[in-house]
ROSE-4610 file (N, C-alpha, C; in Angstrom, 1 decimal, always signed):
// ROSE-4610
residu = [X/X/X/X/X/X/X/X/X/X/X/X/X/X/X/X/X/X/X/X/X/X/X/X/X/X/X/X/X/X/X/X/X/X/X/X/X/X/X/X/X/X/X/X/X/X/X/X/X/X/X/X/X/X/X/X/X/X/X/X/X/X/X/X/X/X/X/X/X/X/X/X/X/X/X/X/X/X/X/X/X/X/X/X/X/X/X/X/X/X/X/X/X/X/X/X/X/X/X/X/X/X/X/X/X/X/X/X/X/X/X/X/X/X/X/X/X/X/X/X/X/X/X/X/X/X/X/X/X/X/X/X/X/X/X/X/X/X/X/X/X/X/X/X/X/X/X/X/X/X/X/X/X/X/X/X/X/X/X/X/X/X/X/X/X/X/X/X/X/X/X/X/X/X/X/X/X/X/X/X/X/X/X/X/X/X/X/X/X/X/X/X/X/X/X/X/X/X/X/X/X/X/X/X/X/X/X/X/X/X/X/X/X/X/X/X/X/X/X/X/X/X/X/X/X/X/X/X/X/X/X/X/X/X/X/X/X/X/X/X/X/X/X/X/X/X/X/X/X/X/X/X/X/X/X/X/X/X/X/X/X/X/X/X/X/X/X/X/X/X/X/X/X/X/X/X/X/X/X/X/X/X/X/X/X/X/X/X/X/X/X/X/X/X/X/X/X/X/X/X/X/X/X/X/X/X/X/X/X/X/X/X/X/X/X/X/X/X/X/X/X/X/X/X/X/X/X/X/X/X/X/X/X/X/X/X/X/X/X/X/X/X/X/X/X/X/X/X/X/X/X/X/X/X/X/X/X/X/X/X/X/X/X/X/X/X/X/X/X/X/X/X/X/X/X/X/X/X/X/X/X/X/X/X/X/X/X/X/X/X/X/X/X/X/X/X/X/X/X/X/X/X/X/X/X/X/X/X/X/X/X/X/X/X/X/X/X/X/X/X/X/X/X/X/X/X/X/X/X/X/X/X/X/X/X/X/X/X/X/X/X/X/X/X/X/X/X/X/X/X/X/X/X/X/X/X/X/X/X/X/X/X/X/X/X/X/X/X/X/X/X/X/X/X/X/X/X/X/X/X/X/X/X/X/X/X/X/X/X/X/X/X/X/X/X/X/X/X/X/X/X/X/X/X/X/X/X/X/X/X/X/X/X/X/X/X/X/X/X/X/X/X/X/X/X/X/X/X/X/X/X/X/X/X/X/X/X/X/X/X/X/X/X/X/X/X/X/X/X/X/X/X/X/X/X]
num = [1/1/1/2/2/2/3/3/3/4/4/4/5/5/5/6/6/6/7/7/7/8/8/8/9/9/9/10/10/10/11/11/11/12/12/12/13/13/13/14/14/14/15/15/15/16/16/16/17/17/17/18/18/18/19/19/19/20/20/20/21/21/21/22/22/22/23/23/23/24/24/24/25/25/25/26/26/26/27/27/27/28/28/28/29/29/29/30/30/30/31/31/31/32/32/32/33/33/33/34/34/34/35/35/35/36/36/36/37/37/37/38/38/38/39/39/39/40/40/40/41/41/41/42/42/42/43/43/43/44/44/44/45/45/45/46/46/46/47/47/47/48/48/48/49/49/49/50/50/50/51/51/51/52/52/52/53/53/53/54/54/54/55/55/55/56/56/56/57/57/57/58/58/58/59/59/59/60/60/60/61/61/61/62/62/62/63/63/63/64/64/64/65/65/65/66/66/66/67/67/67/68/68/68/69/69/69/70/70/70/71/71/71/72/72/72/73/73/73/74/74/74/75/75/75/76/76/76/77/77/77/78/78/78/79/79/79/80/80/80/81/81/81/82/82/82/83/83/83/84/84/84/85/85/85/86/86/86/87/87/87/88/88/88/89/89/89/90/90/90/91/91/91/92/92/92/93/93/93/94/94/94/95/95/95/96/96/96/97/97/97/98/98/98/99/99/99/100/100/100/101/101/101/102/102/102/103/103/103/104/104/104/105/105/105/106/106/106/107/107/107/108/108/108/109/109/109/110/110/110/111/111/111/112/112/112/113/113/113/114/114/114/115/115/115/116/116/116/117/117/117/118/118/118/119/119/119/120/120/120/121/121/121/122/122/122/123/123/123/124/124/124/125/125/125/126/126/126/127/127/127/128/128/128/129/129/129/130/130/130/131/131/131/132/132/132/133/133/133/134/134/134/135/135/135/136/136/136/137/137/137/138/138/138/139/139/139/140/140/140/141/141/141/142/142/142/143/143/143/144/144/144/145/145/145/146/146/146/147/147/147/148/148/148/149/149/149/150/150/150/151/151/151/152/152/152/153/153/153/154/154/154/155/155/155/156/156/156/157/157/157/158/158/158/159/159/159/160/160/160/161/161/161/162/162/162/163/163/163/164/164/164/165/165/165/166/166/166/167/167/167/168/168/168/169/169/169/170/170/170/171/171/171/172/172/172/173/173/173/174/174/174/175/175/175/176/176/176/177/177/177/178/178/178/179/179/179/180/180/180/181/181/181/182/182/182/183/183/183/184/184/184/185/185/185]
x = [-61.9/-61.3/-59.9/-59.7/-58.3/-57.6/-58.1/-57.1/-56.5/-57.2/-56.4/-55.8/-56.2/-55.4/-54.2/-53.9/-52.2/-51.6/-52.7/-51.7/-51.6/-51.9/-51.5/-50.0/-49.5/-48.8/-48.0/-48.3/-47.1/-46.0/-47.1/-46.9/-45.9/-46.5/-45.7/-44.5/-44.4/-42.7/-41.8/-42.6/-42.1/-41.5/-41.6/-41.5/-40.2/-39.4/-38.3/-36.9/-36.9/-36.6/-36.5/-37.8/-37.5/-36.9/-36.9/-35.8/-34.4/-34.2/-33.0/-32.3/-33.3/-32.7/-32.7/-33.1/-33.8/-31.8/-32.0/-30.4/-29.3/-29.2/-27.7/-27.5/-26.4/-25.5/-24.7/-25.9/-25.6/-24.3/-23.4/-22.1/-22.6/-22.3/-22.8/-21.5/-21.9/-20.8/-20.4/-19.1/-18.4/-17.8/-17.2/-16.6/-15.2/-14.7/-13.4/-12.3/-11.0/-10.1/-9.1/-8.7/-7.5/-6.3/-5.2/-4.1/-3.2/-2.9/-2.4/-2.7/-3.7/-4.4/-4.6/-4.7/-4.4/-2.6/-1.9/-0.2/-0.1/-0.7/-0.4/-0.9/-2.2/-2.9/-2.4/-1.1/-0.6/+0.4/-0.1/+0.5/+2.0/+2.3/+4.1/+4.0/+4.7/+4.9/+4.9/+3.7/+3.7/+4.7/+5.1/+5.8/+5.2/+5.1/+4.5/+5.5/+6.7/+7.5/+7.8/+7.0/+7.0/+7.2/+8.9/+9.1/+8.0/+7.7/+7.0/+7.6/+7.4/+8.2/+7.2/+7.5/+6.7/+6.8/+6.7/+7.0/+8.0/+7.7/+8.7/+9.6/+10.6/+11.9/+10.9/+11.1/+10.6/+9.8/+8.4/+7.2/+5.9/+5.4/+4.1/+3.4/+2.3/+1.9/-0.1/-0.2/-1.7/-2.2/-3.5/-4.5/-5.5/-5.6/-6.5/-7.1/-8.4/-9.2/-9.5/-9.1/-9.0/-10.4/-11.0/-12.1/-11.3/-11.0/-10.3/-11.8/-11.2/-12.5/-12.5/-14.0/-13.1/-12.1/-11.4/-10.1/-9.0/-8.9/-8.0/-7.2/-8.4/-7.8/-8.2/-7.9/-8.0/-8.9/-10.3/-11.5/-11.9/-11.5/-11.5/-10.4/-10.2/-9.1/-9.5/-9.7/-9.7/-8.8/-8.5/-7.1/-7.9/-7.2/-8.2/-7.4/-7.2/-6.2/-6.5/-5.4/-5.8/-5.5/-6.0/-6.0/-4.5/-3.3/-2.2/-1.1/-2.0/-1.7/-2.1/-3.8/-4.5/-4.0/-3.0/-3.4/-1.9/-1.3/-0.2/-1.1/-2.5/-2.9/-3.0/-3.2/-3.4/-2.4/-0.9/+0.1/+0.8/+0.2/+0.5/-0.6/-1.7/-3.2/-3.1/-2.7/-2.4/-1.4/-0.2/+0.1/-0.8/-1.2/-2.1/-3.1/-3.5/-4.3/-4.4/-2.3/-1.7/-1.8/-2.1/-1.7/-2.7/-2.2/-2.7/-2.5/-3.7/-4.1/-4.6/-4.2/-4.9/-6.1/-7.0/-8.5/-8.9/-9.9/-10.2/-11.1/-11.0/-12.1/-13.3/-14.4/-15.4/-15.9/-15.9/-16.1/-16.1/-14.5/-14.3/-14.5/-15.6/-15.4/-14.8/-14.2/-13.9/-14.6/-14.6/-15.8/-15.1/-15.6/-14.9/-14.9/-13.8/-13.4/-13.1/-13.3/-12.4/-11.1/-10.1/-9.0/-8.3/-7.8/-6.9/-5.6/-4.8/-3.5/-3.0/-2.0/-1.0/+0.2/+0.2/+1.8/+2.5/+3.7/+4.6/+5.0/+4.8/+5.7/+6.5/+7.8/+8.8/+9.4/+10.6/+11.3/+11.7/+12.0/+12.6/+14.1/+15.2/+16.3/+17.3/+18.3/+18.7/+20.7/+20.8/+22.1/+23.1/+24.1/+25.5/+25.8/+26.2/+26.4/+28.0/+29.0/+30.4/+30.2/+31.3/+31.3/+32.7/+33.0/+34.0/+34.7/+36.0/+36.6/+36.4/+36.2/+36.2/+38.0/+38.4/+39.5/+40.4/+41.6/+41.8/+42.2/+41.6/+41.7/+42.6/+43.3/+44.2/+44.0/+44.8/+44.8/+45.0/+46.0/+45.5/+44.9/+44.0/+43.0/+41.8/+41.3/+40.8/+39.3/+38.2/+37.3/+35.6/+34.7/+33.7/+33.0/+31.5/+30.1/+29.4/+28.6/+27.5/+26.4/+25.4/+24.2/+23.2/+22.1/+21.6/+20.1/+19.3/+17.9/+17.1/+16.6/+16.0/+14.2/+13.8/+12.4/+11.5/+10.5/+9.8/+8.3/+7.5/+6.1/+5.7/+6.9/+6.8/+7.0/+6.7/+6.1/+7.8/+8.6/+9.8/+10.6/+11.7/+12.6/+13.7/+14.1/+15.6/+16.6/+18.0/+18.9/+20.1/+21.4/+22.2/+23.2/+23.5/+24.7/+25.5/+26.7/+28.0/+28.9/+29.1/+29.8/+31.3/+32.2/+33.6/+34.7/+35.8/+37.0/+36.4/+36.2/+36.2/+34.4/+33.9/+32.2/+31.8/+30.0/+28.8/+28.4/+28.0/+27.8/+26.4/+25.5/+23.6/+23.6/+22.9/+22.5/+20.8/+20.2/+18.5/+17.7/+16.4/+15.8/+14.4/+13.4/+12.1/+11.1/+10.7/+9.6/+9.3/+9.2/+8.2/+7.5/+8.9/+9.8/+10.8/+10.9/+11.7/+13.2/+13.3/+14.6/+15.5/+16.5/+17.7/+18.9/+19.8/+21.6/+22.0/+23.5/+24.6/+24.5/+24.7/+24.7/+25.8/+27.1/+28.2/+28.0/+28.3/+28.4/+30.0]
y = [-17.0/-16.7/-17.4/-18.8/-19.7/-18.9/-18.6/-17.8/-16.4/-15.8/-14.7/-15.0/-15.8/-16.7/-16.5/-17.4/-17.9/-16.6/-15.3/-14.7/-13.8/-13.4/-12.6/-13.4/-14.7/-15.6/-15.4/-15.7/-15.7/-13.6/-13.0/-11.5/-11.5/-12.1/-11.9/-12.5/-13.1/-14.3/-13.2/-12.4/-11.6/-10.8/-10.0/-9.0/-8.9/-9.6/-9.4/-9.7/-10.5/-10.8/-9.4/-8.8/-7.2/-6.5/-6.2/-5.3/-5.6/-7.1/-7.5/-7.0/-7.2/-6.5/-5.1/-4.1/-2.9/-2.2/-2.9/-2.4/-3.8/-3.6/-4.4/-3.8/-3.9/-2.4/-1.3/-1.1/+0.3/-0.7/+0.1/-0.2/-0.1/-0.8/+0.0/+0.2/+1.3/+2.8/+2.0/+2.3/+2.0/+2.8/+2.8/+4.2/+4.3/+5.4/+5.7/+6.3/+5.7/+6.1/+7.0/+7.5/+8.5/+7.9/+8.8/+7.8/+7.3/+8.5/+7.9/+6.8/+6.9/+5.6/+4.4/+4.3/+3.2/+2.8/+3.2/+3.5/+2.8/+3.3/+2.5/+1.2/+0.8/-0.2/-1.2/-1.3/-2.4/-3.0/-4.4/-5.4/-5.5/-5.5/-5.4/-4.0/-3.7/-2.0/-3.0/-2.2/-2.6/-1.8/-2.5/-1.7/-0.9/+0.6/+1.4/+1.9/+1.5/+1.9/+0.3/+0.5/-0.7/-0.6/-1.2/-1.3/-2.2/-1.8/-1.8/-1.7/-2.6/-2.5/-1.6/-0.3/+0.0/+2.0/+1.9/+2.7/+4.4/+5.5/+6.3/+6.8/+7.3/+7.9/+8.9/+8.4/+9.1/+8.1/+8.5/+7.9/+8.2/+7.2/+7.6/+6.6/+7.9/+7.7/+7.2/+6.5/+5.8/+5.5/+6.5/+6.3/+5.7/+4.5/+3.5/+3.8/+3.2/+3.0/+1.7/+1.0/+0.2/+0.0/-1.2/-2.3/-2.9/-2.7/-4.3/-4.6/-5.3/-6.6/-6.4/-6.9/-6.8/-7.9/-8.5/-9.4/-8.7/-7.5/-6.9/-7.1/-8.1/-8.4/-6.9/-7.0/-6.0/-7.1/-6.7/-7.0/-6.6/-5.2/-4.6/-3.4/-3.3/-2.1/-1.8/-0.7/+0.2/+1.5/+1.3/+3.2/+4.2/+5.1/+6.4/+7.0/+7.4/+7.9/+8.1/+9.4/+9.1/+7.4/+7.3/+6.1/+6.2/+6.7/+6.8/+5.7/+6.2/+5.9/+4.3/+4.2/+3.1/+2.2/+1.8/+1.0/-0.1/+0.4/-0.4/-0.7/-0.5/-0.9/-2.9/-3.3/-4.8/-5.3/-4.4/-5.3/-5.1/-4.7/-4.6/-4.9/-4.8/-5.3/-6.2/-7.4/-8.7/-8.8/-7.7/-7.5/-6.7/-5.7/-5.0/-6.0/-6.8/-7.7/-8.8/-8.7/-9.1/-8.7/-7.2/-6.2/-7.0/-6.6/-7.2/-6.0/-5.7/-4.5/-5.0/-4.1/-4.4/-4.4/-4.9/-4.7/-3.1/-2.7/-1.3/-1.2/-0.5/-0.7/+0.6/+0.6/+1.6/+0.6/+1.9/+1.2/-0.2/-0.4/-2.1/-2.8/-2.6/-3.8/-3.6/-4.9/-4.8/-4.6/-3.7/-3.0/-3.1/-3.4/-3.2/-1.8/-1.4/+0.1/+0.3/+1.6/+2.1/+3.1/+2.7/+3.7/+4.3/+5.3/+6.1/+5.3/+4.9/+4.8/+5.1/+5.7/+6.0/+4.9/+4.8/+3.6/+4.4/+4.4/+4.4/+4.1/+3.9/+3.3/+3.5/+2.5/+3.4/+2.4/+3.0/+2.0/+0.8/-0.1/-1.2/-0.9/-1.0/-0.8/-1.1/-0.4/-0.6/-1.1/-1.8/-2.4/-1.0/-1.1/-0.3/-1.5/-0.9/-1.1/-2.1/-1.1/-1.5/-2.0/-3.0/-3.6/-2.8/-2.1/-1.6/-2.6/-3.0/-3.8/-3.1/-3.8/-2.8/-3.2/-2.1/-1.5/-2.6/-3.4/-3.9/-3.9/-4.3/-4.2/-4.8/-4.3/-5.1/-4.4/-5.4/-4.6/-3.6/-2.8/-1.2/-0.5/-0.8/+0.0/+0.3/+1.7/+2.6/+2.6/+1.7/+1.9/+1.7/+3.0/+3.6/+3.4/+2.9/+3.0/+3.5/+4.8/+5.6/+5.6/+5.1/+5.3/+6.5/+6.7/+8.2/+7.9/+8.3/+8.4/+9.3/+10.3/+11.2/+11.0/+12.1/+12.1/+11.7/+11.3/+10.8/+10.7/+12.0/+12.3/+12.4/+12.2/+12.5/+11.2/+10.0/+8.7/+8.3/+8.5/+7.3/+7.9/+7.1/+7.4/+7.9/+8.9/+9.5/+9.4/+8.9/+8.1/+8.0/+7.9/+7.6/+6.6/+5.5/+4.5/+4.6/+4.4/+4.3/+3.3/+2.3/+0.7/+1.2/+1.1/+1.2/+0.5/+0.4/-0.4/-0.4/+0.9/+1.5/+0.8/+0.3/-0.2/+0.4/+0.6/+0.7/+2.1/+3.2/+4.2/+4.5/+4.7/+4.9/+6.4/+7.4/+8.6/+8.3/+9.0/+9.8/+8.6/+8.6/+8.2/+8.1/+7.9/+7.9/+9.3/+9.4/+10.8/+10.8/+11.8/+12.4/+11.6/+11.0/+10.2/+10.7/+10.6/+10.8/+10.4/+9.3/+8.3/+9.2/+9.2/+10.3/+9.9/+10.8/+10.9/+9.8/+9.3/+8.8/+7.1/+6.0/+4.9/+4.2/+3.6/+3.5/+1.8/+0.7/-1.0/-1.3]
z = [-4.6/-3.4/-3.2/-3.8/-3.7/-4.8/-6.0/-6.5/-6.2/-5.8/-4.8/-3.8/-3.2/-1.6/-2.1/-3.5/-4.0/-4.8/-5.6/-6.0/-4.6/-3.7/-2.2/-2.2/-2.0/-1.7/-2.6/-3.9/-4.9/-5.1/-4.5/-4.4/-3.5/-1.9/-1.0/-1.3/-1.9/-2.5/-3.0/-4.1/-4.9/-4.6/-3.7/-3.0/-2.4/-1.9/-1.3/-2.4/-3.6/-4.5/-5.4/-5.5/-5.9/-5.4/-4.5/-3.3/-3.5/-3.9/-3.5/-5.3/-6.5/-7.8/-7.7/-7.1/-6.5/-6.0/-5.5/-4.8/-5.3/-6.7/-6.7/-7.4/-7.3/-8.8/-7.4/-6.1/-5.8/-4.7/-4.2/-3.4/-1.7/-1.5/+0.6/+1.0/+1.6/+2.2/+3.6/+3.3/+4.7/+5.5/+6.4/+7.3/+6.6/+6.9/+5.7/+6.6/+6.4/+7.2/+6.8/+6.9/+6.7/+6.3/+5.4/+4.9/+6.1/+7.0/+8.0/+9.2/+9.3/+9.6/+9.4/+7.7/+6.9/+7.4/+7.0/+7.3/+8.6/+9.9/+11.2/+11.1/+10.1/+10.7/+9.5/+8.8/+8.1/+8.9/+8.8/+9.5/+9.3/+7.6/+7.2/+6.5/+6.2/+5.4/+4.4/+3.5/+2.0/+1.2/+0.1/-0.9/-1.7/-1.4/-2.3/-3.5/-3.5/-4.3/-5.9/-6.7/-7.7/-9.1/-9.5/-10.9/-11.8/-12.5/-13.7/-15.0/-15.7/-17.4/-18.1/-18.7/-20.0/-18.8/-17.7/-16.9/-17.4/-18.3/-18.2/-17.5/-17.3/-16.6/-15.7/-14.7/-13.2/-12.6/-12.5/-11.7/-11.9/-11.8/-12.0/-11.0/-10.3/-9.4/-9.3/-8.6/-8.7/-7.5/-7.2/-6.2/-6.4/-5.2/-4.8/-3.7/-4.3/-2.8/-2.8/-0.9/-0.8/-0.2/-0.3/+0.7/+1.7/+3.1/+4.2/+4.5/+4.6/+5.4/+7.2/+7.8/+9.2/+9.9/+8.8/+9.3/+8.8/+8.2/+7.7/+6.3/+5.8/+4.2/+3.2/+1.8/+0.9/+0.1/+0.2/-0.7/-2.2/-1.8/-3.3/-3.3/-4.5/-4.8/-6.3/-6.1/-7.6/-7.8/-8.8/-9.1/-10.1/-9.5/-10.5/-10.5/-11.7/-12.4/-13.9/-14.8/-16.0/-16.5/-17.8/-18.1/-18.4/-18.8/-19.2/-18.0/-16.7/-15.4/-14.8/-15.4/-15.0/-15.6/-17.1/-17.5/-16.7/-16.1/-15.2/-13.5/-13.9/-12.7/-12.7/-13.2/-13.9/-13.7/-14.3/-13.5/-11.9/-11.0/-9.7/-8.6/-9.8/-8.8/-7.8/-8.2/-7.6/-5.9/-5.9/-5.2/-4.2/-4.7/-3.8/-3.0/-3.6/-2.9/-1.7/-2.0/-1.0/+0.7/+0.6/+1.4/+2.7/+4.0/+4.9/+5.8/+6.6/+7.7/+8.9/+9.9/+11.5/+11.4/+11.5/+11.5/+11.8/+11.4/+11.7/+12.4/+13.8/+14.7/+14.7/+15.3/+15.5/+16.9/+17.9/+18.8/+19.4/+18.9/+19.7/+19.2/+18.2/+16.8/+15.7/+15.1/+13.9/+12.8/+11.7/+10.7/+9.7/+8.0/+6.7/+6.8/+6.2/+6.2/+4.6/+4.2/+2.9/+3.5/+2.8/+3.0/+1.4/+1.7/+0.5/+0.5/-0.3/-0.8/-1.9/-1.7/-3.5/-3.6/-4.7/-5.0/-6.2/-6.1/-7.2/-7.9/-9.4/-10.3/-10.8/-10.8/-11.7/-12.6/-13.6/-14.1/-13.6/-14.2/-13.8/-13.4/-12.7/-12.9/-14.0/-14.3/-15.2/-14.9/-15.3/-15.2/-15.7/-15.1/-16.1/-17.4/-18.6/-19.2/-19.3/-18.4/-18.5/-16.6/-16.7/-15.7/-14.6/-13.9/-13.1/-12.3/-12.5/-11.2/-9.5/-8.5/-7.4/-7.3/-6.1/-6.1/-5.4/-5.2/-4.5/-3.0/-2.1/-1.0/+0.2/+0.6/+1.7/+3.3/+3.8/+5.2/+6.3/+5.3/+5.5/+4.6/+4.3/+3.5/+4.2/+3.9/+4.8/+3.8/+4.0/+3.1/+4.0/+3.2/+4.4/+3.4/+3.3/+2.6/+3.2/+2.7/+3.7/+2.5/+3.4/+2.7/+3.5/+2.6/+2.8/+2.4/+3.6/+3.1/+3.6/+2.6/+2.7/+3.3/+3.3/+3.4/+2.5/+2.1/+1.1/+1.5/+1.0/+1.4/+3.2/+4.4/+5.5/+5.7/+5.4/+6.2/+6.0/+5.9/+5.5/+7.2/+7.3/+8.3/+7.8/+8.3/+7.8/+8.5/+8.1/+8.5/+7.7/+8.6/+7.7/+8.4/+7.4/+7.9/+7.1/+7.9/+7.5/+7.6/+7.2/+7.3/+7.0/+8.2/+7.6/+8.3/+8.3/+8.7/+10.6/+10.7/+12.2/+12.9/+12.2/+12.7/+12.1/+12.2/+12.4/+12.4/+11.5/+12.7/+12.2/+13.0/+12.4/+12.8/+12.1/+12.7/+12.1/+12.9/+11.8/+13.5/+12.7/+13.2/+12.7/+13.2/+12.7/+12.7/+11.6/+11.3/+12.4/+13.1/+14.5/+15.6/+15.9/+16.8/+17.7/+18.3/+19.7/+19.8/+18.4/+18.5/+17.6/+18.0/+17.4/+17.3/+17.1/+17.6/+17.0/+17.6/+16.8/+17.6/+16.6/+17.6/+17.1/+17.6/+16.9/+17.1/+16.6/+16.6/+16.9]
């Protein structure tokens, strides 16, 4: 009778210890947010655009799925992609891990969430070769720099500045935004 007392006992011990090797391996499912969603709920705009050495001429592109925490850290990140793609995941991982998000709420609380992101890789920049003198400049000289930025997958702002003798001049505004027209400094 005492020996069965203790294996009931030693059984009941067992038992939750099983369960717990039972389910490790498997991942627990979290709520999943949309890319744009992920996009509003980063604290600084991450840099999805990242030189990499070994990188060919253009880009190559690599989707992750992100783990936040409900403090809005990045827990886990994995890329899927061909391996051709993966294997510059290792050198940018680190940064990714940097990434910092608004907490993601479900009803009022904060919940670990998965979200989609893609990043960019590209060459490293490349110097010119020959060095150009710039032009010399005096006080009537009439000299304008306009920079130009296009669209890029919807999320970017399009805009153009132009720095010249005369001021400041901003046109564009933000993607599907309200904010427009010409602002002169």
């Amino acid at each position: 009778m005492l020996r069965m007392f203790w294996s009931t006992v030693a059984l009941l011990c067992l038992l939750p210890g099983s369960w717990l090797l039972a389910s490790e391996g498997q991942k627990p499912s979290y709520p999943s947010f949309d890319y744009q969603t992920a996009r509003d709920d980063e604290i600084k705009t991450h840099r999805r655009t990242i030189p990499v050495d070994g990188v060919r001429q253009g880009s190559t592109r690599l989707s992750l799925k992100l783990t936040i925490s409900s403090t809005g850290d990045v827990t886990h990140a994995e890329a899927s992609n061909d391996d051709d793609e993966v294997k510059f995941w290792l050198r940018v991982e680190g940064e990714v891990y940097q990434w910092k998000f608004t907490p993601f709420e479900i009803g009022g609380k904060a919940v670990t969430a998965e979200v989609q992101e893609l990043i960019e890789l590209v060459p490293p920049e490349r110097l010119p070769k020959t060095h150009v003198l710039p032009p010399a400049i005096t006080k009537d000289s009439k000299v304008a720099i306009t920079l130009q930025r296009d669209t890029c997958d919807g999320t970017c702002d399009i805009h153009t500045v132009t720095v010249s003798n005369d001021g400041i001049v901003f046109e564009g505004g933000l993607m599907g935004s309200q904010m427009g027209g010409t602002r002169t400094k």
